[in-house]
N, C-alpha and C positions, 0 to 999 in steps of 0.2 A: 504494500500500500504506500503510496506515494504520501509525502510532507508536502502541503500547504503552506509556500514561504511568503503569497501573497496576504495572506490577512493578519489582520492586527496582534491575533494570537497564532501562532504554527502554530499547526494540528495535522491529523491524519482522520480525525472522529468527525468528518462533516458537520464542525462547529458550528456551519451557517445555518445547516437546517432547524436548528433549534435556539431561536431567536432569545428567548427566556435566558436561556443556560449562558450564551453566547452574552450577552446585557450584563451577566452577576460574575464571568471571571474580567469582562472588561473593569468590571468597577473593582476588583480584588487587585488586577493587575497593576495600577498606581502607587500602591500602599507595600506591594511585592517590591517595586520600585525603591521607594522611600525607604524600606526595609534594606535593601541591598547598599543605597547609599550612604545609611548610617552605621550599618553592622557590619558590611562587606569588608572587600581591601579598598574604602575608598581613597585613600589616599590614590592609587593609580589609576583612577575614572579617566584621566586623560594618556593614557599611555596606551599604545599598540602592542597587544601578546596577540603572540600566537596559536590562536584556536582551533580546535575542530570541531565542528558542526555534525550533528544527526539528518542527512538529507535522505535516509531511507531508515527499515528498520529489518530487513534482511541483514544476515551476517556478509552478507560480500559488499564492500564500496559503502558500507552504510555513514559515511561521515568526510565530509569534505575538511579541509584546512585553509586558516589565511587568516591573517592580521585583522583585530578587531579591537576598538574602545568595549571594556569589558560592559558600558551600561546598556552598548548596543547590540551588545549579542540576545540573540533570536531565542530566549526562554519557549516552549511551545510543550504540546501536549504528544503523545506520539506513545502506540500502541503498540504492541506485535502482530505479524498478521495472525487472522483466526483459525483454527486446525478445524477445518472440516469435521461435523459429528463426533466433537469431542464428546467425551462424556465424563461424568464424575469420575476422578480414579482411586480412591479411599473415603473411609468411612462407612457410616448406616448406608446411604445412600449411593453406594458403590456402583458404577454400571450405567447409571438414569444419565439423561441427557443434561450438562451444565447449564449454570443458571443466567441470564443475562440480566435479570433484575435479582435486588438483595428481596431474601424471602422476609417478611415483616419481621418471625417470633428471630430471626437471627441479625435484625437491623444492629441492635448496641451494641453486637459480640463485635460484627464489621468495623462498625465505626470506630469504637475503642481501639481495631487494629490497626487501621488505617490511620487514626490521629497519630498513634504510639511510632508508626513507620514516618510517617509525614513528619513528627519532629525531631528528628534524628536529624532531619535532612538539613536546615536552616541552624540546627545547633552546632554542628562541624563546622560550617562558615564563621558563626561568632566566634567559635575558639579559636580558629586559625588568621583572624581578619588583621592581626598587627606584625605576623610573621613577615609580612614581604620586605619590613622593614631591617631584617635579619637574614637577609637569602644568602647559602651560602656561592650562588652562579646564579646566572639569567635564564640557565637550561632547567633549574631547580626553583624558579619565581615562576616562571611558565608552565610549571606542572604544578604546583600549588593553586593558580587561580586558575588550569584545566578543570583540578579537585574542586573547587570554590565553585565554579560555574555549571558543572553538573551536577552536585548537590542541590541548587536554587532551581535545574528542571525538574528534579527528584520529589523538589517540595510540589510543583506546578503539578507534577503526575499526580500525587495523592490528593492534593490542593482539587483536580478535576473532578474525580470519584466524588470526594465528599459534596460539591457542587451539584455533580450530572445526580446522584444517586441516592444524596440522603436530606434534601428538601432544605427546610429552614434550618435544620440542627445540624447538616453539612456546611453550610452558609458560615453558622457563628465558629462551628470550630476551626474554618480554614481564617478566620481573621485571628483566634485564641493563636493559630500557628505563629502569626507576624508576632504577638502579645509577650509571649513566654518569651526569656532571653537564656541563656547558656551562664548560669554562676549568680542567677539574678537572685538576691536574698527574700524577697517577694515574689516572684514568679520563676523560678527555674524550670527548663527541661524537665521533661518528664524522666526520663530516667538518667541513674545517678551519674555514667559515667562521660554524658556529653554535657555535664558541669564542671569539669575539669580542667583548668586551664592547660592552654597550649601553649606555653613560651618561650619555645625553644624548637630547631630542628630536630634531634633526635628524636621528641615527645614526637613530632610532626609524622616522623617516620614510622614510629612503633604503630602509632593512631592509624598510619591508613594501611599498614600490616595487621596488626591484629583486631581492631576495632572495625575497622570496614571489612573486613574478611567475616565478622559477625553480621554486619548487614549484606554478604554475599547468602549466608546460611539462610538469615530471615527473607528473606527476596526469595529464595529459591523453595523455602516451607508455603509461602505464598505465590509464588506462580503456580503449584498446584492447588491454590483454590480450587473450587467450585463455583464461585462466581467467574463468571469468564473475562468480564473488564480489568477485574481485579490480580488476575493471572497474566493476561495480555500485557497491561503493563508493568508487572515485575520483569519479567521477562524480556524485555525491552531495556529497562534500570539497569540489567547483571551485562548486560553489552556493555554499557559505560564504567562498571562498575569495575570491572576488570581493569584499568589503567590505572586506579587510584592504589589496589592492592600492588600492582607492579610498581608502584612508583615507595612503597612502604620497603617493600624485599629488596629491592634495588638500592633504595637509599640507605638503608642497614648494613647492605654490601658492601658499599661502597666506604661509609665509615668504619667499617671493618677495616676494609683493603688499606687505608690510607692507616691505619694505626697499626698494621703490619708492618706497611713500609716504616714506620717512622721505630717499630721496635729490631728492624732489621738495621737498619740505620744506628740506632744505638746501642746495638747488641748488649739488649736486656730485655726484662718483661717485668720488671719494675715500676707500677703504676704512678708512682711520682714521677721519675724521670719522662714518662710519656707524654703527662700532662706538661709538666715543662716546656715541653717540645710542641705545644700547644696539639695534641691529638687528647682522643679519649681515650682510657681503659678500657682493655677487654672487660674488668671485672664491674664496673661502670656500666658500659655496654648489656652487659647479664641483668643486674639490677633494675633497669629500665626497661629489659624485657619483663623481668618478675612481675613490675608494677602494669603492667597495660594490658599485660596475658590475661593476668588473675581478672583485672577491673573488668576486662571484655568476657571474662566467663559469665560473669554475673545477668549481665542483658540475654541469656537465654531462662531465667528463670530458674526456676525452683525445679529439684530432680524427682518430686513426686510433684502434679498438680493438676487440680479436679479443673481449673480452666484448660489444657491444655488436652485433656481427656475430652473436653466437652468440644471445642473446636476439632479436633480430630475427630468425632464420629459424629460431626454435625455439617462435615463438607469442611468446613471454614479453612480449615490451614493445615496442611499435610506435611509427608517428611520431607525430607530438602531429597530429591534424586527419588521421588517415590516409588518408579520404573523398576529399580535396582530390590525390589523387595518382594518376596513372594505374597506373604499375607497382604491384603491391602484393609482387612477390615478389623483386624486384633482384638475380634473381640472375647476371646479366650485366653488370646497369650499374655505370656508373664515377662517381666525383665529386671535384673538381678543389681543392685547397687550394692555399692560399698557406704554407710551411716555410722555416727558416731553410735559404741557402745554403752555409752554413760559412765564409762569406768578406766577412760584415758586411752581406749583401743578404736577397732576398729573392726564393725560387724557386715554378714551380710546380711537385706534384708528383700525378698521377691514381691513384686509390687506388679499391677496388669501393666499391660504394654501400652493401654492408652494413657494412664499417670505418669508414665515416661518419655512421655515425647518428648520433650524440653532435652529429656539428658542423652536420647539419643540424636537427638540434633547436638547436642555438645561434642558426642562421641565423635560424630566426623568432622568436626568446626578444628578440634583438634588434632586428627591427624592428619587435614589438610595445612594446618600451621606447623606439624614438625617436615611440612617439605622444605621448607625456606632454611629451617634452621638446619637440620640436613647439607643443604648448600654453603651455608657460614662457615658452617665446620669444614664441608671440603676446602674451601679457603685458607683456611688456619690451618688446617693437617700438612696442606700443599707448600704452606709457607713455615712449617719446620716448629709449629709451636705446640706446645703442650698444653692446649688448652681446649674443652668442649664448653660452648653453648648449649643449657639445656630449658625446656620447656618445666615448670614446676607444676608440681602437682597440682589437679584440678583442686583438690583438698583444700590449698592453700591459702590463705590471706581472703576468705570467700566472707561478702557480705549478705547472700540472699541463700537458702536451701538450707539443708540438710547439716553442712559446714560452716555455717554461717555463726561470727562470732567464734568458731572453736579454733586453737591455736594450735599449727603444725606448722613443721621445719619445710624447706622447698621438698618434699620428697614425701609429706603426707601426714608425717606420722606425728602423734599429737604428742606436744608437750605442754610446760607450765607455763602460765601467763607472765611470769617472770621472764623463764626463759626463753620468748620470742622478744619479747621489749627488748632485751638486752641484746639480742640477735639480729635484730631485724636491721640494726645500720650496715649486717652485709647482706641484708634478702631486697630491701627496696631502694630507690633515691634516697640518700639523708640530704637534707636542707644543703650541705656543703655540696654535694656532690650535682645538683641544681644551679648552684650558686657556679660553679666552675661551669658546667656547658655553656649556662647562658654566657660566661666571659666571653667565649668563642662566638658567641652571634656577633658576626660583622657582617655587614652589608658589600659581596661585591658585585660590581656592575660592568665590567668589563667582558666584552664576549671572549667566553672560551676560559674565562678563570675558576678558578677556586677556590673558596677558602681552605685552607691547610689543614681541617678537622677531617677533609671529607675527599676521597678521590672523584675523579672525572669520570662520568658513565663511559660504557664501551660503545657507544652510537647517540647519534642525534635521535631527532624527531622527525617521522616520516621523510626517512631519508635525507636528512638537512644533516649538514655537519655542525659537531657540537659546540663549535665557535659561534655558529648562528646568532644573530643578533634575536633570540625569541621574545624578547620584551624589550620596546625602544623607550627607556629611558629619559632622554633629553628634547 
């Protein structure tokens, strides 16, 4: 299905035919606006990056490139094409033909998902709106307001649903979306960990590694909805959504790489000496994994829960890859966790398969995160050091579930509330350890440099070499 770049909104949903709908995102669209210019990266509203656009929604050629004022890039609506005689693929309703309209008795379950997806989207832009001020290259400012600018369609897509689909109470929540701010002591984000400030590269990198790699999970548990608009456009989202994750694994790569060089270079692994030499520690490095893994576990929920039971066998929200599973309607099966004992261990406890949705969508969220790390480590092995990066235990440092509050070492196992306090300035960022990255945020602007924290990727963008001027500056 072709994009609509002549009208006031791009679409692909024949916006005009529905003059009503078409009336209430024009009037949202303004305040969209207004939003982007006080929360975005406005400082650069007059500077030309290098973008690419969505001009289809097939996976071949689906996005063009070229220099754009980021307030004038083409925000738009844009679908997946429809799969012929889809039909439900889980749940009670297993088989029946999918829904094009939301069924009444399941309108709040929707909408509560769809608000909970839709603020996710505009909360990364506020955490990330004063980074550009800090880039460490112009190859690395122009993939953050890539990040920035498909997030703000991401809002537009859900931002639509709620519009086309849930009447007046779609209406107010897509304006609550503009309302809620990212860290705001009165109106924060809905969920905890797009309150967190960003102020710094590295956070920047971890974030759109493992924190967007969470909303590749929840995109993909909701493309197989049952509603079919709802599915159409996740499905749509995870095409874009894939840059942001590469640009998180790559940029970790990369400050890897360069803090290799610089411990080859001083023949040690001596985490003072390194930072001297203004790079980060590996062990640094690790820490700042711990903190963004664990935080992004938390946004899948609780590992037992009667909403996630109820959306699964009500159509609403399936497992991520739900193809890949023979049962598709579980309503017999069981699945087996690990829960605290009450007595400092560690039990098993078998729970139905529909009260574990959540944690089997965790179960693949993480071991699609130990690919990356996987790769870190070939890097390090290859460059002679003795050192692994690891993924800590789901266990760990957990504010929502079953773990939630109980205190374990990286690796699970529970100890005293003593000895995690005491511990913990080597499991997460300590204040110091913050205090030193952000030193390192300098702004450079010259094409084809970089800051000395971080190596040079191994290719440009769409074939542009990496000197590229991707963000004109002056």
């Amino acid at each position: 299905m072709s994009i609509n770049y002549s009208e006031k909104i791009p679409n692909n949903v024949n916006l005009t035919t529905d003059r009503t709908l078409q009336r209430a995102l024009e009037h949202w669209q303004p305040k969209f606006l207004e939003w982007w210019g006080a929360l975005g990266p406005h400082d650069f509203a007059g500077n030309d990056v290098y973008l690419r656009t969505a001009v289809g929604v097939d996976a071949q050629g689906w996005a063009s490139y070229g220099s754009v004022k980021m307030p004038d890039y083409r925000w738009g609506i844009f679908l997946a094409d429809a799969i012929p005689d889809r039909t439900i693929g889980f749940g009670d309703s297993y088989g029946q033909p999918v829904w094009q309209q939301v069924p009444g008795e399941f309108r709040a379950q929707f909408r509560r998902l769809i608000v909970t997806q839709g603020d996710t989207e505009p909360a990364s832009v506020e955490q990330q709106h004063l980074l550009g001020h800090t880039c460490p290259s112009l190859y690395d400012l122009r993939n953050l307001f890539q990040v920035n600018v498909e997030e703000g369609r991401h809002l537009w897509a859900m931002v639509y649903l709620l519009h086309a689909y849930f009447g007046r109470d779609g209406r107010e929540e897509a304006e609550e979306l503009l309302a809620r701010h990212s860290g705001d002591a009165d109106k924060p984000r809905i969920l905890g960990t797009f309150n967190e400030p960003i102020s710094d590269w590295l956070s920047f990198f971890m974030f759109t590694y493992f924190t967007d790699r969470d909303g590749k999970f929840q995109l993909k548990s909701l493309a197989e909805s049952s509603f079919d608009p709802l599915a159409r456009t996740c499905r749509f989202m995870l095409t874009e959504e894939a840059h942001h994750m590469f640009v998180g694994e790559t940029g970790i790569g990369r400050v890897i790489r360069r803090t290799l060089e610089v411990m080859k270079e001083l023949g040690t692994n001596d985490p003072g000496a390194i930072r001297r030499q203004g790079a980060i520690d590996l062990p640094t490095i690790q820490r700042y994994l711990n903190y963004w893994f664990t935080s992004s576990l938390d946004l899948f929920g609780s590992e037992v829960s009667s909403n996630a039971a109820t959306t699964f066998a009500n159509g609403i929200k399936g497992r991520p890859d739900e193809s890949q599973f023979e049962d598709h309607v579980c309503a017999d099966a069981s699945f087996e966790l690990d829960v605290p004992d009450g007595q400092g261990g560690v039990a098993k406890e078998k729970v139905p398969m529909r009260n574990a949705m959540n944690e089997i969508a965790r179960d693949a969220y993480v071991k699609d995160c130990e690919i990356g790390v996987k790769r870190w480590n070939m890097a390090i092995k290859r460059a002679g050091q003795d050192f692994q990066l690891a993924l800590p235990s789901r266990r760990f440092r957990r504010a929502i579930g079953a773990w939630a509050g109980v205190p374990t070492d990286q690796a699970g196992t529970p100890i005293t509330r003593e000895a995690f306090e005491r511990q913990s300035v080597d499991w997460v960022p300590s204040e110091d350890d913050r205090a030193f990255v952000r030193s390192l945020m300098q702004q450079v602007k010259e094409p084809g440099k970089m800051a000395g924290w971080i190596a040079p990727p191994d290719r440009g963008i769409n074939n542009l070499p990496v000197d590229y001027e991707y963000v004109r500056l002056n």
